[in-house]
C-alpha positions as CSV (number, residue, x, y, z in Angstrom):
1,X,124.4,48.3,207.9
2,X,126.1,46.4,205.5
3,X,129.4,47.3,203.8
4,X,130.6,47.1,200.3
5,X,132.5,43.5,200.9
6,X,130.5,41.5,202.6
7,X,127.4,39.8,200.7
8,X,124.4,39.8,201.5
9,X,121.7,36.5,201.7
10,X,120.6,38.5,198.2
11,X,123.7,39.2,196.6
12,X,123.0,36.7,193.3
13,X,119.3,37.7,192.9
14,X,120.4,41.3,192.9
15,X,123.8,40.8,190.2
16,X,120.8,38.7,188.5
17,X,117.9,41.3,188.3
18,X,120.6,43.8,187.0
19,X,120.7,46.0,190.2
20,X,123.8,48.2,190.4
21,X,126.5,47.1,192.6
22,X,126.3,50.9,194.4
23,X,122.7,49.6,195.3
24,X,123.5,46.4,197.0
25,X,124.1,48.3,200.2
26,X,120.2,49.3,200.0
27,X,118.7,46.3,198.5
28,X,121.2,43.4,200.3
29,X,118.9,42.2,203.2
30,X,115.5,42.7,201.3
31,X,116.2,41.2,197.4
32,X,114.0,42.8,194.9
33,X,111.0,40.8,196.1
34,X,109.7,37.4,195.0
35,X,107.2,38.3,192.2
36,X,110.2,40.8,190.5
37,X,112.2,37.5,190.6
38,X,109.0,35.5,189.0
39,X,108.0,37.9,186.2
40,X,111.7,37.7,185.1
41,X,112.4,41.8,185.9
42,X,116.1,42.3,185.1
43,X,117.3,45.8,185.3
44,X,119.0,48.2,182.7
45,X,119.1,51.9,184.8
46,X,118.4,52.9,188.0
47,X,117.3,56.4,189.5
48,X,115.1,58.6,190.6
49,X,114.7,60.4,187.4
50,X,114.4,57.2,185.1
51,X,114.8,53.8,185.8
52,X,114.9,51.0,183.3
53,X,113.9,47.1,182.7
54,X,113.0,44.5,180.9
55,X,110.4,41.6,180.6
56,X,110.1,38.4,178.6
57,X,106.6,37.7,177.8
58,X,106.8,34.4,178.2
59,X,105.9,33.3,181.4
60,X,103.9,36.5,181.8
61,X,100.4,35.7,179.7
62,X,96.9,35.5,180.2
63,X,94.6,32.5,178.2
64,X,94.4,34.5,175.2
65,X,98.1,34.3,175.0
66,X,99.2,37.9,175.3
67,X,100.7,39.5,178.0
68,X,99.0,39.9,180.9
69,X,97.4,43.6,181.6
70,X,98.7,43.2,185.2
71,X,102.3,42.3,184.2
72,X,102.1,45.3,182.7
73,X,101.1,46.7,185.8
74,X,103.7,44.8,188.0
75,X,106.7,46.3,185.6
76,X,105.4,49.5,186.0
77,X,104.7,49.5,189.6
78,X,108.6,47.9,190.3
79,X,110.1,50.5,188.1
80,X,108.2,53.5,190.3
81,X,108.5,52.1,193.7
82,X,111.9,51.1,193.0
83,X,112.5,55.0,191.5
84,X,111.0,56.2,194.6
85,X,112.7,55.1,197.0
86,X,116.1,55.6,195.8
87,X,114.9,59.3,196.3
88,X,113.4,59.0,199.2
89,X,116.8,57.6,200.5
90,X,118.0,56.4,203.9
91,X,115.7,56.3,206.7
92,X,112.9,56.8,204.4
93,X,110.5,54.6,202.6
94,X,108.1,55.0,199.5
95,X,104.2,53.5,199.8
96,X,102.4,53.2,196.2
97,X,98.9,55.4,197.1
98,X,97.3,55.2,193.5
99,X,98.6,53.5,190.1
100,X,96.7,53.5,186.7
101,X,97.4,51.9,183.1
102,X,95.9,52.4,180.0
103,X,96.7,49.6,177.5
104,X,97.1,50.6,173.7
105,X,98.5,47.7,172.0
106,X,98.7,43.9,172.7
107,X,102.0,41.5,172.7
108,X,102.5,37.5,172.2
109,X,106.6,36.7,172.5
110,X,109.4,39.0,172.8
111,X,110.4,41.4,175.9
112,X,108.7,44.1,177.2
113,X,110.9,47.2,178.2
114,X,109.4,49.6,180.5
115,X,110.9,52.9,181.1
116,X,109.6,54.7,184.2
117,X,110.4,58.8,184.0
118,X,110.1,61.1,186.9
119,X,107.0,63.7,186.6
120,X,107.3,64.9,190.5
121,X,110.1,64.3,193.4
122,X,108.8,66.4,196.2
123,X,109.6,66.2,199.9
124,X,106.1,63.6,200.4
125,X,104.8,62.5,197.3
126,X,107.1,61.2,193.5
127,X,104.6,60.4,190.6
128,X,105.9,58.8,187.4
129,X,105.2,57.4,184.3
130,X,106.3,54.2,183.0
131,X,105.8,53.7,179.3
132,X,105.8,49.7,178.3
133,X,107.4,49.0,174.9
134,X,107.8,46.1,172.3
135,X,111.3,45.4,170.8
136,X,110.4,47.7,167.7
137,X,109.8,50.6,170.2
138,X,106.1,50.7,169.8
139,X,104.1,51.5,173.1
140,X,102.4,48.9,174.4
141,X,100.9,50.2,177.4
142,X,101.4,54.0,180.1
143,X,100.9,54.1,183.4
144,X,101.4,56.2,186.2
145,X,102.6,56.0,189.6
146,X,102.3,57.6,192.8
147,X,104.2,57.3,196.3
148,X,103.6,58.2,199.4
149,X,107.3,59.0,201.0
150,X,107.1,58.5,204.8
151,X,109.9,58.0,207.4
152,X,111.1,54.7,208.5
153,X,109.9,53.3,212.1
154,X,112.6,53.5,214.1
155,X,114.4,50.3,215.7
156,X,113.3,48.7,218.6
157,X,115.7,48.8,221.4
């Protein structure tokens, strides 16, 4: 277990991507995971309930030059997984079982900001919805999550 003082090998992708320094303790040996770091994720609020970020579009596009359908799906999926396991919380882990998206509007430049809200935090299962939207507020895209919250494997002695 890591303390408070002592950074971890992720410490700078973490203060990057946003992440709270009262999550560091849970994130500092894993990082946020490579494609969060590609798609240019950084984070605004974090927890279970609702859990915030942002995306630049650039970067992010199909060849038609709008943002691609699965970025959208890659925000929403890191804001939900993310969400989930902070409830599942120590010596648990969350397992995405089923995501959808619908897509309602395109975008070319700008950020994305993606707002995942809780719908369900049982004992087993969370599902939320993450709504994409432009800088003016308009919704670009919904979708909704699912995880599966099981136990962690315990250590090998």
């Amino acid at each position: 277990m890591m303390d408070n003082f002592t950074p971890g090998p992720f410490t700078e992708e973490l203060v990057t991507a946003g992440i709270p320094a009262h999550l560091h303790d849970w994130l500092g040996r894993l990082g946020i995971g490579a494609l969060v770091v590609k798609m240019g994720i950084h984070f605004l609020e974090m927890s279970p309930e609702r859990t915030v970020a942002t995306m630049p579009v650039e970067g992010n596009t199909q060849v038609a030059g709008i943002l691609h359908g699965g970025a959208h799906v890659v925000l929403a999926e890191t804001l939900g997984s993310f969400a989930a396991g902070m409830h599942a919380g120590a010596g648990r882990h969350a397992l995405g079982i089923e995501v959808s998206a619908t897509h309602h509007r395109a975008i070319a430049a700008g950020t994305v900001t993606g707002t995942c809200t809780a719908i369900h935090l049982g004992r087993t299962l969370t599902t939320h919805e993450i709504v994409m939207t432009d800088e003016q507020g308009r919704r670009l895209s919904t979708a909704r999550l699912t995880n599966m919250l099981r136990d962690n494997e315990p250590a090998e002695a």
